[in-house]
C-alpha positions as CSV (number, residue, x, y, z in Angstrom):
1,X,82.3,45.9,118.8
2,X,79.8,43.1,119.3
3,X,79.3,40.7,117.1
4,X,75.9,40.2,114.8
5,X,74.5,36.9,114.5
6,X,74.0,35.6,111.0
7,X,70.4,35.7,109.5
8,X,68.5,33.1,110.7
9,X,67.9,32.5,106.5
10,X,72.1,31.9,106.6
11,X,72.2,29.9,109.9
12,X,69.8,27.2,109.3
13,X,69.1,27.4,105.3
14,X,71.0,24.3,104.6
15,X,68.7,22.3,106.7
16,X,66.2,23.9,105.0
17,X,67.1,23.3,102.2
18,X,67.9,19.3,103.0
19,X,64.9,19.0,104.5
20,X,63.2,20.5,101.0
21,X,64.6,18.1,98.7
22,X,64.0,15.3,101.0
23,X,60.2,15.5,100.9
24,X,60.6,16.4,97.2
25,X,62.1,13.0,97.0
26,X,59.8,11.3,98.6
27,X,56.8,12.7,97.4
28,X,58.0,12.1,93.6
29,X,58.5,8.3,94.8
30,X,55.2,8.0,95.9
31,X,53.6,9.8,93.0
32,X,55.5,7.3,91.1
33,X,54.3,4.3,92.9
34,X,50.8,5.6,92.8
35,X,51.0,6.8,89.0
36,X,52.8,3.4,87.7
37,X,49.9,2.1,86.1
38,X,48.6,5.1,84.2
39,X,52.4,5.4,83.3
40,X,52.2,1.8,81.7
41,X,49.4,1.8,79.9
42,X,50.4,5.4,78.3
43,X,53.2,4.0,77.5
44,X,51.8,1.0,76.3
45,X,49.6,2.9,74.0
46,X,52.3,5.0,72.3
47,X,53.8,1.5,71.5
48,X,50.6,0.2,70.1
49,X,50.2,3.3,67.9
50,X,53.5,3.0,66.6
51,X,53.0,-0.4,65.4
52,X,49.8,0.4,63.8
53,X,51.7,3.4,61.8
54,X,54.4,0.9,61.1
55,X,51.5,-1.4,59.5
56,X,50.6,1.1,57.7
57,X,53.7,2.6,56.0
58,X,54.4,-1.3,55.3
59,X,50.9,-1.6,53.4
60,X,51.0,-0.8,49.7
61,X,48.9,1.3,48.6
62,X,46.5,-0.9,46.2
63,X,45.6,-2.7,49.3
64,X,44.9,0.0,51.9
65,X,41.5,0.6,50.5
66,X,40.6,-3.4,51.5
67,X,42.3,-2.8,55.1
68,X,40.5,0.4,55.9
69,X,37.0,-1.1,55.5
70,X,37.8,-4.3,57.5
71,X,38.4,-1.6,60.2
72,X,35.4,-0.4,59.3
73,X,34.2,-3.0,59.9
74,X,35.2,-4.4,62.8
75,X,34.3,-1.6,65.1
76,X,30.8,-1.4,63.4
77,X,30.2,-4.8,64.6
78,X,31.9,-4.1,68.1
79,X,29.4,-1.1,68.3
80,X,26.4,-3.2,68.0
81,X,27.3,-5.9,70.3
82,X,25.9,-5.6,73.5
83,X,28.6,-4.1,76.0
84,X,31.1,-4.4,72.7
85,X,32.5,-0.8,73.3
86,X,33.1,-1.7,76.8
87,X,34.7,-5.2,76.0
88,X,36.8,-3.1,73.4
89,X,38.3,-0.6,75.8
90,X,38.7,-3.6,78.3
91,X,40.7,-5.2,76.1
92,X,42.5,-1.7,74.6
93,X,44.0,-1.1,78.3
94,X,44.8,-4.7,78.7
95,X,47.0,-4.9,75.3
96,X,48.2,-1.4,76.3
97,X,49.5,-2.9,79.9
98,X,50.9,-6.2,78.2
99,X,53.1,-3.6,75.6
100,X,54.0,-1.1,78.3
101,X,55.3,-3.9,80.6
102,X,59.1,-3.3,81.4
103,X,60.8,-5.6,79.2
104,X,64.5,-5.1,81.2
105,X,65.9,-8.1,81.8
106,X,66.3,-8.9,85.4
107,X,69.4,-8.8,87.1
108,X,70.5,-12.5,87.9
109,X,70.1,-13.5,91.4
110,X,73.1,-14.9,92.2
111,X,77.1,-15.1,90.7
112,X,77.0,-16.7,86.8
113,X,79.2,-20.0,86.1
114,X,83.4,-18.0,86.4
115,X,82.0,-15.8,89.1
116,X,81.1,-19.7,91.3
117,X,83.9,-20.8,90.0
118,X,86.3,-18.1,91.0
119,X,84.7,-18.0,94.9
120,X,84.8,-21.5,95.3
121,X,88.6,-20.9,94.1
122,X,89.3,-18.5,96.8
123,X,86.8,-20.6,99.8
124,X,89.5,-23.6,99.0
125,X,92.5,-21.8,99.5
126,X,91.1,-20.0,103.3
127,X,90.7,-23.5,104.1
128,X,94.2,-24.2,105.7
129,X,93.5,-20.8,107.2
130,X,90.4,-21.1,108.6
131,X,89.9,-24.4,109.8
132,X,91.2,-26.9,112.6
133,X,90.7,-30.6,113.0
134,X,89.1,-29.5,116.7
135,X,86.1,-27.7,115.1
136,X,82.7,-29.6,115.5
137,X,80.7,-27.7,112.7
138,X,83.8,-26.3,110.7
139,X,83.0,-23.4,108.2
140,X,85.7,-23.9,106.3
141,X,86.3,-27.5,105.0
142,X,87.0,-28.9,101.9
143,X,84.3,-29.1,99.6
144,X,82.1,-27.4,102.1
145,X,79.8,-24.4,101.1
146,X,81.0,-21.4,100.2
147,X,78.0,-19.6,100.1
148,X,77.9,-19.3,104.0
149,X,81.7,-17.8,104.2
150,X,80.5,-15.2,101.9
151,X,77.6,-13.3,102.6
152,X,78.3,-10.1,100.4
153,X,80.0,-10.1,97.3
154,X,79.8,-8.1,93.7
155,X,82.0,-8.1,90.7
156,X,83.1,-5.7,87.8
157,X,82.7,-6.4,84.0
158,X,85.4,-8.6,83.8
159,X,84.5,-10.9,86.9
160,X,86.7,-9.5,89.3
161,X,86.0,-9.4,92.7
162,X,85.6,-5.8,93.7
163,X,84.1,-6.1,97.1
164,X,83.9,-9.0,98.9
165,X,82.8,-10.1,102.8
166,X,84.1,-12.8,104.4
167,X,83.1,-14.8,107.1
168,X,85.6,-16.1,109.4
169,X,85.9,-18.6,112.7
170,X,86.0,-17.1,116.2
171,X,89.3,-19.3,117.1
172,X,91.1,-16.9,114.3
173,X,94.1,-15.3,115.6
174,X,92.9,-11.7,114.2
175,X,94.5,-9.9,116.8
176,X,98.1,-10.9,115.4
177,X,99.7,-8.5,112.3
178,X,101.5,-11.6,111.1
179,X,98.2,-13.8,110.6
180,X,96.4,-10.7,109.2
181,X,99.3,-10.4,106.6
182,X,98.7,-13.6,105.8
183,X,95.0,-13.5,104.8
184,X,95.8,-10.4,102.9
185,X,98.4,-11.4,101.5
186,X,96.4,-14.5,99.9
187,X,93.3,-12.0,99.1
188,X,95.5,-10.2,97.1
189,X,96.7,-12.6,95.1
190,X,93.4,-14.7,94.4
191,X,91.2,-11.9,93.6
192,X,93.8,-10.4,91.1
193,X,97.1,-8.5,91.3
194,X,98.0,-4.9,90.0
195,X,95.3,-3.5,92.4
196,X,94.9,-1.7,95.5
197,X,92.9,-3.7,98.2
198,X,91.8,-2.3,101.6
199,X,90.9,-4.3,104.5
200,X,88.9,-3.5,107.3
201,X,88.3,-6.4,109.5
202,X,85.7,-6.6,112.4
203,X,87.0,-8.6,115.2
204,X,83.8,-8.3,117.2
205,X,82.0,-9.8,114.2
206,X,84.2,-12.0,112.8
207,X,84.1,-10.0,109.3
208,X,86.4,-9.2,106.9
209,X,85.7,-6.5,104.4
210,X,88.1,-6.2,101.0
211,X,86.9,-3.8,98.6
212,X,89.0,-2.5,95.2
213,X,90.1,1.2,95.6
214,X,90.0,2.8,92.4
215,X,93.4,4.8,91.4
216,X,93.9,8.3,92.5
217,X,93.6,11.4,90.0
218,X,97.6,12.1,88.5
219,X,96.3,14.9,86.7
220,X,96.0,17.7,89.5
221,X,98.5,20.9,88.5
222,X,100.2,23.0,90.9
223,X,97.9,25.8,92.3
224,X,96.6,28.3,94.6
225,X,94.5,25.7,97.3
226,X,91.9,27.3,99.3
227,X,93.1,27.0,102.7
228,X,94.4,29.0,106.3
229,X,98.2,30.0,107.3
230,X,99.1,27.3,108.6
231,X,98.1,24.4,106.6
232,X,100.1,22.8,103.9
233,X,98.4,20.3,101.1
234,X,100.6,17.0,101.0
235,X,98.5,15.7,98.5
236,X,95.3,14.2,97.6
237,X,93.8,10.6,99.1
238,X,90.1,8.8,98.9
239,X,87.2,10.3,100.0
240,X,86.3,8.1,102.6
241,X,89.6,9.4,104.3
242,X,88.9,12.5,105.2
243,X,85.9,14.9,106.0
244,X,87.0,17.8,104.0
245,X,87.4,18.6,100.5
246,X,89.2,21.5,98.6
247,X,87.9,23.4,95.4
248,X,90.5,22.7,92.5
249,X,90.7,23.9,89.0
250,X,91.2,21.4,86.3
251,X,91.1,23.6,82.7
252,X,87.9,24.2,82.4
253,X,86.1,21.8,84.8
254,X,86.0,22.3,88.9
255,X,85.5,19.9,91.2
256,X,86.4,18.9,95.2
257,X,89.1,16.9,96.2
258,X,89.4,15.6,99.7
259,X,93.3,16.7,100.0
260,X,95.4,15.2,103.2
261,X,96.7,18.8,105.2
262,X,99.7,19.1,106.9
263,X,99.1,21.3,109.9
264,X,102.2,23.2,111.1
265,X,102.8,26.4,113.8
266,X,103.0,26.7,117.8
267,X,100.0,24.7,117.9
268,X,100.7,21.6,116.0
269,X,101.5,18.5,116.5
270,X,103.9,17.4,113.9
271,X,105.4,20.7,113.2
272,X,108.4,18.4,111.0
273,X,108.4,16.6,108.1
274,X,110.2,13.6,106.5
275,X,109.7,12.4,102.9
276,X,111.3,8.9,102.1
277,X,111.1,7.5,98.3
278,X,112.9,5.7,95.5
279,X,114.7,7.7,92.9
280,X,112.0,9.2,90.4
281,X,109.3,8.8,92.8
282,X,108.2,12.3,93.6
283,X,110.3,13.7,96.5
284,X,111.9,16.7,95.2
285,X,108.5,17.1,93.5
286,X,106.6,17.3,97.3
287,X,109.1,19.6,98.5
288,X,108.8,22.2,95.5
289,X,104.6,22.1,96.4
290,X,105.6,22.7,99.8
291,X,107.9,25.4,98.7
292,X,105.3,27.4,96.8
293,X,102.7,27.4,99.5
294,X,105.0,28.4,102.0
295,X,106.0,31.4,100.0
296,X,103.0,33.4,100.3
297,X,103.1,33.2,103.9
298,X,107.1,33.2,104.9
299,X,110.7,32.4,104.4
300,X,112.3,28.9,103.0
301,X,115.9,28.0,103.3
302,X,116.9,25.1,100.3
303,X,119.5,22.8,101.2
304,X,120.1,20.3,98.1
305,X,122.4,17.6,98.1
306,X,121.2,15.9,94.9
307,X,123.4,19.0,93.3
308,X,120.7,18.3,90.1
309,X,119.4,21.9,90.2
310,X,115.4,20.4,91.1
311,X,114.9,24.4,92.7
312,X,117.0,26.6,90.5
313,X,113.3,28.3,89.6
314,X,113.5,29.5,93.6
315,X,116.5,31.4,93.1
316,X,116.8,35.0,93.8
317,X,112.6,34.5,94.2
318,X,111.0,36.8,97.0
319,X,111.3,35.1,100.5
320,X,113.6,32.5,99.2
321,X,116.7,33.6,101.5
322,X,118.9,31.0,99.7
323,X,119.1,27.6,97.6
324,X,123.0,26.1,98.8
325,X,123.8,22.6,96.2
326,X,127.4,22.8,98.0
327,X,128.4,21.9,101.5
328,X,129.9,24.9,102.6
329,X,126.8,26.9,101.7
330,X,124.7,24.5,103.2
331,X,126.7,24.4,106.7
332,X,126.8,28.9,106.3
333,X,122.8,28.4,105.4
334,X,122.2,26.1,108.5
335,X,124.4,27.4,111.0
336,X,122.2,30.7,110.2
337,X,119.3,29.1,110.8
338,X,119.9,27.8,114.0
339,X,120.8,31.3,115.0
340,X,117.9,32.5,114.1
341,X,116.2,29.7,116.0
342,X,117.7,30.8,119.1
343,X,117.6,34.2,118.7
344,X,113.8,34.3,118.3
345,X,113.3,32.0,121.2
346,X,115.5,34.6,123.1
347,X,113.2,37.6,121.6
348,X,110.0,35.8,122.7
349,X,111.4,34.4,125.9
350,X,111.5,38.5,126.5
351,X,108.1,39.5,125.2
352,X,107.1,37.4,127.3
353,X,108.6,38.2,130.5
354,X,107.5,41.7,130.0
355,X,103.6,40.7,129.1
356,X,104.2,42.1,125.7
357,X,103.3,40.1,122.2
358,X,105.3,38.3,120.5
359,X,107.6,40.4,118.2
360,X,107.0,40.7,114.5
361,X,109.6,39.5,113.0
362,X,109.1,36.1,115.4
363,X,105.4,35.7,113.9
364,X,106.9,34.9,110.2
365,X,106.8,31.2,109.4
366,X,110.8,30.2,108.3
367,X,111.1,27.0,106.2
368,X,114.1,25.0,106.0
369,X,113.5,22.4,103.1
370,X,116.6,19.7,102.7
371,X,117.3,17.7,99.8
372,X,118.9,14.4,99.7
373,X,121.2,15.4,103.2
374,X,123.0,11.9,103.2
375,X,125.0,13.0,100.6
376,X,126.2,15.7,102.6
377,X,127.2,13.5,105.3
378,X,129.6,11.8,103.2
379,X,130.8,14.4,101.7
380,X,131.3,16.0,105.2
381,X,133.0,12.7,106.5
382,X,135.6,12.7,103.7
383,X,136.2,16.7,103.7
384,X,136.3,16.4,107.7
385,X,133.6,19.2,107.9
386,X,130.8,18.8,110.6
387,X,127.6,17.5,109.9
388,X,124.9,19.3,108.5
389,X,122.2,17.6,110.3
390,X,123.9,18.1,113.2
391,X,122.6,21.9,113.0
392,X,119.3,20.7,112.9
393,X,119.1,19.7,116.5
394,X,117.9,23.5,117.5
395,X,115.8,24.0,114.8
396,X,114.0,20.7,115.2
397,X,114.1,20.9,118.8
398,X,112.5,24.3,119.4
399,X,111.6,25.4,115.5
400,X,107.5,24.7,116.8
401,X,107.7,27.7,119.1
402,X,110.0,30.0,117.0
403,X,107.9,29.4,113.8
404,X,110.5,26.9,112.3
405,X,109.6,23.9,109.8
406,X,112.0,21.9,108.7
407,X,111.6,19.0,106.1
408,X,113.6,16.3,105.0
409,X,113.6,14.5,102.3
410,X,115.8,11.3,100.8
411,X,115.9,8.3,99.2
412,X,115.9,4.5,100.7
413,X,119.2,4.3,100.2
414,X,120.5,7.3,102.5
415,X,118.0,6.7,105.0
416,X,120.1,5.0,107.2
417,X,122.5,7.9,107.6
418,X,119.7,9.6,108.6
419,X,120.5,11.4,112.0
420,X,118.8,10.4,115.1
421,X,117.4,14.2,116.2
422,X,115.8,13.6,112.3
423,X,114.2,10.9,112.8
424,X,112.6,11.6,116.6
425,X,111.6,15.1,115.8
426,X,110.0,14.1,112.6
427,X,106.2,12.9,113.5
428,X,104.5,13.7,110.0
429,X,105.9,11.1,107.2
430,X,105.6,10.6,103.6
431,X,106.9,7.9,101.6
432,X,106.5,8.0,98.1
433,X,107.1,5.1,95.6
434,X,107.2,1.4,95.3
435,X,107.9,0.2,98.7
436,X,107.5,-3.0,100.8
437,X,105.1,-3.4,103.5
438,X,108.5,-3.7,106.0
439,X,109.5,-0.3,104.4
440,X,106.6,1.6,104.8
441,X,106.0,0.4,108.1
442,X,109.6,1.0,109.5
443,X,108.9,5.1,108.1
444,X,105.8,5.6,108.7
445,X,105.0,3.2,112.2
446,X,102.3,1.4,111.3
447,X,101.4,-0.7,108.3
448,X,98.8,0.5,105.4
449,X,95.3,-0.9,105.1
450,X,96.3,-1.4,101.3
451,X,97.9,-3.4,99.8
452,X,101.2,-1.7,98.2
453,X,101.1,-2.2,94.4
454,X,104.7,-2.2,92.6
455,X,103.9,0.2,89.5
456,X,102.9,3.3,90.5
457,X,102.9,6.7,88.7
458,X,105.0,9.5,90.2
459,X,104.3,11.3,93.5
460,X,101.9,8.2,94.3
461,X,102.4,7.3,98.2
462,X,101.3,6.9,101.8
463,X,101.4,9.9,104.4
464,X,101.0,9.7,108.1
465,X,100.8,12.9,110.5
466,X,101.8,12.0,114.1
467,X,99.9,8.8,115.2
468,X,96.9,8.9,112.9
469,X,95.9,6.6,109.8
470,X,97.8,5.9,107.0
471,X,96.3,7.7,104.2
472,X,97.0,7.2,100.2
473,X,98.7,10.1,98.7
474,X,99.0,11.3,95.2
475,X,101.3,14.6,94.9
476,X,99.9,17.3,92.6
477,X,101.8,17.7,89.8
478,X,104.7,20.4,90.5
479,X,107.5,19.3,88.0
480,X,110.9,22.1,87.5
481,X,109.6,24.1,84.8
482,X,113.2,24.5,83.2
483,X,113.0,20.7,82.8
484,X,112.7,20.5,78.9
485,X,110.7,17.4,79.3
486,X,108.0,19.6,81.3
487,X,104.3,20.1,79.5
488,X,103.5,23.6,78.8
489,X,100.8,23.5,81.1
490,X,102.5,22.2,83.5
491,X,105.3,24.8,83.4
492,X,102.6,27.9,83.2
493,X,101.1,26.2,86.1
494,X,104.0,26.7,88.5
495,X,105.7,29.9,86.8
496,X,102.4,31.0,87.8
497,X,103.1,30.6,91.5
498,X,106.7,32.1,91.7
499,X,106.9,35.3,93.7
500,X,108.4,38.1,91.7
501,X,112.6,37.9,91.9
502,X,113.9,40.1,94.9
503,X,116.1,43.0,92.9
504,X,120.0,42.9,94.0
505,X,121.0,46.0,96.2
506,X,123.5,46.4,93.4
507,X,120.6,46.8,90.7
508,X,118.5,49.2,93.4
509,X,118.6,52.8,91.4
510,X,120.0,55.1,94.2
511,X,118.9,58.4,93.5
512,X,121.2,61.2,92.6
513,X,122.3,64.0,95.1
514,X,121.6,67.7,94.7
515,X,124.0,69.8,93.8
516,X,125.2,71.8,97.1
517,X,124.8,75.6,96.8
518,X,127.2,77.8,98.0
519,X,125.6,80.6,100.3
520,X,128.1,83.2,100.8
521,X,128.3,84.5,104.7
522,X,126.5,87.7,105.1
């Protein structure tokens, strides 16, 4: 059946609408401009004729009588004087325009006395950077101006530098990370430590931009987010970041969040995932979010090493096939799930062949989530069992076309026992936690445009999917809810999102048999 186009009231009412308030805007600016000095002297005159009821409250009485007939007075002799009524209202409109004046103080035109100071601080210590004995008109130079190497700068309450330009030589090496690092480096601790600087420098124009990014929202809950099979919500970063923002319910309120989305299936292009943090940073927290928008949709296999029961709440859940905490369970759970890797390749390898689609029970995502698997791998080592990651080479491998995620998460500390099919089929990373800029560039391959900070609340990170930007991430809240040290609101949050629990075949009520009737042979 053919499709119906849209109203044309639907298709281009937006711009309409834009449009609308646009010249609403900009006619209310000019009535304003036009109008500004009938709105001055009205307000002047409300000002005058509260003083004058002021004056008159403050009178005492014995003397109003006296005050009234020197009014009196007054504009009997303005009304005889030639042009007097004219001269009065003259000079009516001009007091009225002297008291309707704006009286706001005007802003000051340049940086007060600790502002100077603190610039001409930081223009001193780019010197060494920025300068060379071969320069003819050097920019930077001891006791030069610092005006010039600063075109843009503003501060908060407390005379901070929140956003700041700098000028800087042509001869710079800006193309280098290790002189870049530098500069930032200094920046970051001249303007004032504990904060989160980015960077964007222009090497055509010789700028550099630092501005102070505020701190992203801790207090997003676990929920239902408004988005298509397929995508997965690490977390939440700055809205400059991305073009897209999600609905989200806080209590009461609602407001959008521009979220960073995880796109997995046969079409993406980081279909794994590998979470690296420090103990307490959020990890096992990421992977539980994961878990719960995964449900909905498919299957999730939980491998945990960490044996600290973080996704006991999954157990026995619908489409949660199985949570292992013990190595042989996790070698069963994985061995089965490279099976099942190969034997849907196999089923759509056929479906194929024959021009059919794919087979159902192909189309349903299957998650494997694994916890902490370095501790398996020593485990494994001393027992003299195989690998567990080592049954992650087919899911890895081929899991994109058989509808096969697989994430990994650890700590710094294991990340070196790590296997290799791990680390080369894992093109979406997370890292989560205080880290050093050599740490989160050796996960994530490439350096943030921030400046790490070394207190950071939980689930607070940088993501990267496949070779894009590195993006701040903050990790909705999605603590175990049988943690006693969990809110309530918290815990209702996520009970909220568990599936129902699958009943046991043992539990299943079989129903009773008739009793046979004996029919007697004719």
């Amino acid at each position: 059946m053919a499709r119906r186009p849209l109203p044309r009231i639907l298709s281009t009412g937006s711009a309409q609408i834009a449009r609308s308030r646009e010249l609403a805007r900009t006619a209310a600016d000019s009535a304003t401009d036009v109008l500004h000095p009938l709105i001055t002297i009205t307000r002047g005159l409300r000002r005058l004729a509260s003083a004058g009821r002021r004056r008159w409250a403050d009178t005492p009485k014995d003397k109003r009588g006296p005050l009234l007939f020197l009014v009196a007075s007054v504009v009997l002799v303005v009304a005889l004087v030639p042009y007097g009524p004219l001269l009065a209202v003259i000079a009516l409109m001009a007091a009225a325009a002297w008291q309707g004046r704006d009286r706001t103080p005007p802003a000051p035109d340049g940086p007060d006395e600790s502002q100077t100071q603190r610039l001409k601080s930081l223009y001193d210590a780019l010197v060494p950077y920025f300068s060379t004995a071969e320069d003819p008109a050097p920019l930077y130079a001891h006791g030069g101006e610092w005006e010039k190497a600063f075109p843009e700068y503003e501060f908060d309450e407390t005379s901070r530098i929140t956003q700041l330009v700098i000028r800087y030589p042509a001869y710079f090496t800006d193309g280098e990370a290790d002189s870049r690092a530098r500069i930032e480096q200094l920046l970051h601790a001249k303007s004032g430590r504990g904060r989160e600087y980015r960077f964007a420098w222009d090497e055509e124009g010789n700028q550099l931009s630092v501005s102070v990014l505020p701190p992203l929202p801790t207090d997003i809950a676990a929920q239902r987010f408004v988005t298509a099979p397929g995508e997965t919500v690490l977390g939440f970063t700055d809205p400059t970041e991305v073009q897209r923002t999600l609905p989200l319910t806080h209590g009461e309120e609602q407001r959008d969040v521009p979220p960073v989305v995880w796109r997995t299936g046969v079409r993406s292009t980081e279909p794994h995932l590998l979470v690296v943090g420090q103990p307490g940073s959020g990890t096992s927290t990421l992977l539980r979010s994961i878990a719960l928008q995964a449900l909905p949709h498919g299957d999730i296999v939980i491998v945990e090493g960490g044996g600290t029961g973080e996704y006991a709440c999954l157990t026995g859940r619908d489409g949660v096939l199985a949570v292992e905490c013990g190595l042989t369970g996790a070698l069963a759970s994985l061995e089965w799930a490279a099976t099942e890797t190969e034997r849907r390749l196999i089923a759509l390898n056929r479906a194929r062949q024959a021009g059919h689609p794919a087979p159902d029970d192909t189309r349903r995502p299957l998650w494997i989530l694994l916890d902490r698997p370095s501790a398996f791998t020593h485990l494994a080592t001393a027992d003299g069992h195989r690998d567990p990651q080592s049954l992650l080479q087919v899911p890895l491998r081929h899991g994109r076309a058989a509808s096969v995620t697989v994430v990994v998460a650890d700590q710094f500390d294991g990340a070196d026992a790590l296997s290799d099919a791990v680390r080369q089929h894992t093109r979406a990373r997370v890292v989560l936690g205080p880290a050093t800029p050599a740490q989160l560039e050796a996960v994530l391959g490439a350096p943030p445009r921030t400046t790490p900070v070394s207190d950071v609340p939980p689930g607070r990170g940088y993501a990267r999917l496949g070779t894009g930007p590195v993006h701040r991430l903050q990790v909705p809240s999605t603590p175990d809810p049988y943690d006693d040290e969990t809110s309530d609101a918290d815990r209702q949050a996520v009970l909220a999102l568990l599936p129902p629990r699958t009943t046991p075949v043992e539990a299943e009520q079989i129903p009773a048999e008739a009793p046979a009737v004996a029919v007697e042979a004719p």
